[in-house]
C-alpha positions in Angstrom: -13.2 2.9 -17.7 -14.3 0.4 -15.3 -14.1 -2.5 -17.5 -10.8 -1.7 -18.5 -10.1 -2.2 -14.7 -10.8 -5.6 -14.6 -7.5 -7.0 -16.5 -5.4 -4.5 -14.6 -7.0 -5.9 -11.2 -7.1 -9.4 -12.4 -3.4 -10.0 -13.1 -2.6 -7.8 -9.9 -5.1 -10.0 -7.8 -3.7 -13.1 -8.7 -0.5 -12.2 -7.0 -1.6 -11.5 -3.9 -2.4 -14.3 -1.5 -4.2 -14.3 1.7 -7.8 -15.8 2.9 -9.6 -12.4 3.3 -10.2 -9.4 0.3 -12.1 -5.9 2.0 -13.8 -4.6 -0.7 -14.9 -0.6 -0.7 -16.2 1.6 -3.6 -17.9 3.0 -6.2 -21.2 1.1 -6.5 -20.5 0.5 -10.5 -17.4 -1.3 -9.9 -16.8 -5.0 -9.3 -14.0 -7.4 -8.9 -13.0 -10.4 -10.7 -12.8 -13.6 -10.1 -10.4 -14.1 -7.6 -8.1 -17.0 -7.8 -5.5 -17.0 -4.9 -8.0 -15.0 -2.0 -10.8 -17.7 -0.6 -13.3 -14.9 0.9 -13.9 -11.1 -0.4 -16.4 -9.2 1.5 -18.1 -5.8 -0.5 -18.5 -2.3 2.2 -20.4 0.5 1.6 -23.3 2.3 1.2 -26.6 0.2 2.0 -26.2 -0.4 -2.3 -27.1 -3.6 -4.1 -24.0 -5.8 -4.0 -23.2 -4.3 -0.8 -22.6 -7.3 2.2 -21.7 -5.1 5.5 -23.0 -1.7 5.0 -21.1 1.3 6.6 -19.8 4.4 7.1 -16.6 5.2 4.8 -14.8 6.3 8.3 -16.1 3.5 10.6 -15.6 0.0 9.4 -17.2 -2.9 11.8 -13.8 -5.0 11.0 -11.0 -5.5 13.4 -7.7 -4.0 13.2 -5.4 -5.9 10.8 -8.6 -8.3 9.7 -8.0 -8.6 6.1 -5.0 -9.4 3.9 -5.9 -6.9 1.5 -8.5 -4.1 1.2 -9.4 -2.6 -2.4 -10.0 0.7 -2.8 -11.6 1.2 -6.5 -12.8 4.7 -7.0 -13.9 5.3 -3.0 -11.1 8.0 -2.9 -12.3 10.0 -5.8 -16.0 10.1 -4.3 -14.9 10.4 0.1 -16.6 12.6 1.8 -13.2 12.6 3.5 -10.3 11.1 1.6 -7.9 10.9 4.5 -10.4 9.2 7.3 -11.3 6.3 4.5 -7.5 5.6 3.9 -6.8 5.9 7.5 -9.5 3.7 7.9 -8.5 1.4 5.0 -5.0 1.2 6.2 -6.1 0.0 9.8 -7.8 -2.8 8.7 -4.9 -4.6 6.6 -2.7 -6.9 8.5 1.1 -6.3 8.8 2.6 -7.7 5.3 -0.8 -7.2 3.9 -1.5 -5.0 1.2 -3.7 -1.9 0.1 -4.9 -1.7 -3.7 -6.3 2.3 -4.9 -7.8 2.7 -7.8 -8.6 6.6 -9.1 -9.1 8.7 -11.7 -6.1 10.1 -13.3 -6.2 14.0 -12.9 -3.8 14.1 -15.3 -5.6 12.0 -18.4 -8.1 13.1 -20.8 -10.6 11.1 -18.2 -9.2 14.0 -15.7 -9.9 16.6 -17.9 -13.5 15.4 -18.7 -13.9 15.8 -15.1 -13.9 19.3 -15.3 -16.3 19.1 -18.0 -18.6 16.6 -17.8 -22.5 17.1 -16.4 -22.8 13.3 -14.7 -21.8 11.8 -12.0 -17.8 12.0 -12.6 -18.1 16.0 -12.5 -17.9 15.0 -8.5 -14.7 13.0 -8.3 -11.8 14.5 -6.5 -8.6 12.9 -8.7 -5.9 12.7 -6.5 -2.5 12.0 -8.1 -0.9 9.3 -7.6 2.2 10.9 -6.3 -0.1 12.9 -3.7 -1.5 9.4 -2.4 2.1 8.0 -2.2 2.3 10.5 -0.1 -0.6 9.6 1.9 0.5 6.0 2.0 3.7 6.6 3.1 2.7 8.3 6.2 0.6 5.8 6.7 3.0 2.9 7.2 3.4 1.5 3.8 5.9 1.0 0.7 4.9 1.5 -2.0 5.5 -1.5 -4.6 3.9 -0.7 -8.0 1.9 2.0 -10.1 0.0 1.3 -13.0 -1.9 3.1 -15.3 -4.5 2.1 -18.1 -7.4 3.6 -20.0 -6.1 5.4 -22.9 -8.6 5.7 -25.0 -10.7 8.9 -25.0 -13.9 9.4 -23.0 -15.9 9.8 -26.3 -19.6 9.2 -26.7 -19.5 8.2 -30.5 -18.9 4.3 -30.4 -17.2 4.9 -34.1 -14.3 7.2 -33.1 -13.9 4.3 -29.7 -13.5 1.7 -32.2 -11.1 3.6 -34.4 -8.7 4.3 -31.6 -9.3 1.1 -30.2 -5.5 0.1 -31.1 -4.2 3.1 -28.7 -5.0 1.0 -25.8 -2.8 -2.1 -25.8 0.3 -0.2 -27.6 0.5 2.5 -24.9 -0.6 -0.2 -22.1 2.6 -2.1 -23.0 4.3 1.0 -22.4 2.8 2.0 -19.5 2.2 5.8 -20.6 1.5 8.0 -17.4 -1.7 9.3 -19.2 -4.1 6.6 -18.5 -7.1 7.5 -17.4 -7.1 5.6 -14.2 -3.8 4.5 -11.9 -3.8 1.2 -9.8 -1.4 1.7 -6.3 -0.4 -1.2 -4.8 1.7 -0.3 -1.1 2.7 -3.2 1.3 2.2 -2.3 4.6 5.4 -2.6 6.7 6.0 -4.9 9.5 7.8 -3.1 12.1 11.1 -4.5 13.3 12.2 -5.7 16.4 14.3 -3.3 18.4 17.4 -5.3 19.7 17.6 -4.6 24.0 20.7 -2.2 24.5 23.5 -3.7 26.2 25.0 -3.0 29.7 28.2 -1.5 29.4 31.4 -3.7 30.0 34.5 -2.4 31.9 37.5 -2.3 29.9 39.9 -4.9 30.5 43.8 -4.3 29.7 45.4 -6.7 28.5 47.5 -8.9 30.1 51.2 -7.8 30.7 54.2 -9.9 32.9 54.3 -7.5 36.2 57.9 -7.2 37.8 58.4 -8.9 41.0 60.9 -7.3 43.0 64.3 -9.8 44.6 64.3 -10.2 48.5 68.1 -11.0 49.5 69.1 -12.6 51.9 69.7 -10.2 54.9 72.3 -10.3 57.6 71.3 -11.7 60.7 68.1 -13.3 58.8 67.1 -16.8 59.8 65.2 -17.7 56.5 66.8 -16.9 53.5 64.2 -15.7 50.6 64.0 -16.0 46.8 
C-alpha cells in the first residue's frame, strides 16, 4: 500500500512549489524525492526518521509556516482527527496547500480493516467525501482526489503477481475503489472587502428655468429688460 503511494505522491509533489514541505504520519511511510520543495521537515512521534517530535494537536511551527503540509495515514491513526487537521490546516500559508492520504473505507483494503489482527485493525478510514467536508469548513477548496491501490490485500505473493495487471488498467481509470485516496485542497486567500461608499445626493438634471419679463412701468425712471 505504501509503496504504491510513492508514484501517486511523486507526480502530485512535483507540482507543487514552495521552499517548505510539513511532514506528519504514519511511521512506515516516507516521501519521495522532492524536486520543486527545497526543505521537508518529518513531525511526530519521538520515531526514527522523526526531526521535531510532537504532539499530533500542538505543532511548534508558526501559523502559515509551510507551503504544504502532508498528511499520509495520520488521520486514519489520530487520537483526534479533527484537532490534527485543525492543526494541519493552521500551519499552511494562504495559497498553500494540504495533501491527506487514507485508507479507503470503501476498498477491499477497508474491508480488511474490519478483519485484519495487525496494526491496520486500528485505522479509522474516513471517506473522502466526509474529509471534503472537513476541509471545507476549514478554509480550503478542494482541487483533486485520487485513488490507487487496487490490488487485493493478499498474503500469497502468487495470487499478487497474477493480478498485478489490475493495477495500472484501473489506475488509468481512476476507479473509486482504491485502497487508499490522495486529497489535495488549496487553502483560500481571503479577499479584500472593497470600503462602502458614502452616499451621494441626487442631482437633477439640468433644465432652462423661466425667467419672468419686468416691463417698463409708468412713472418708472429705469426701464428693465
Amino acid at each position: 500500500l505504501l509503496s504504491r503511494q510513492q508514484r501517486l505522491l511523486a507526480e502530485q509533489l512535483d507540482a507543487l512549489f514552495g521552499s517548505f514541505l510539513l511532514h506528519y504520519g504514519f511511521a512506515g511511510a516516507g516521501l519521495p524525492p522532492l524536486q520543486q520543495l527545497s526543505h521537508s521537515v518529518r513531525l511526530g512521534a519521538p520515531l526514527p526518521g522523526v526531526e521535531i517530535a510532537c504532539e499530533e494537536d500542538a505543532w511548534p511551527v508558526l501559523e502559515h509556516a509551510a507551503d504544504v503540509v502532508l498528511l499520509q495515514h495520520a488521520l486514519d491513526f489520530a487520537v483526534s482527527p479533527h484537532q490534527l487537521l485543525r492543526e494541519a490546516a493552521r500551519c499552511v500559508r494562504p495559497g498553500g496547500h494540504l495533501l491527506v492520504v487514507g485508507i479507503h473505507p470503501r476498498s477491499l483494503w477497508g474491508l480488511r480493516h474490519f478483519l485484519a489482527g495487525d496494526v491496520l485493525a486500528q485505522a479509522r478510514c474516513i471517506s473522502p467525501a466526509r474529509l471534503a467536508d472537513w476541509l471545507g469548513l476549514l478554509g480550503f477548496a478542494l482541487e483533486k482526489r485520487r485513488f490507487g491501490c487496487y490490488c487485493p490485500p493478499l498474503s500469497s505473493q502468487r495470487w499478487q503477481a497474477r493480478l498485478l495487471g489490475i493495477e495500472p488498467w484501473a489506475q488509468d481509470l481512476q476507479l473509486p475503489g482504491g485502497g487508499f485516496y490522495l486529497l489535495t485542497a488549496r487553502k483560500l486567500v481571503a479577499g479584500l472587502r472593497p470600503l462602502p461608499q458614502p452616499r451621494r445626493a441626487t442631482v437633477s438634471p439640468l433644465r432652462p428655468v423661466p425667467v419672468a419679463k419686468v416691463g417698463r412701468h409708468p412713472g418708472s425712471k429705469h426701464n428693465h429688460e
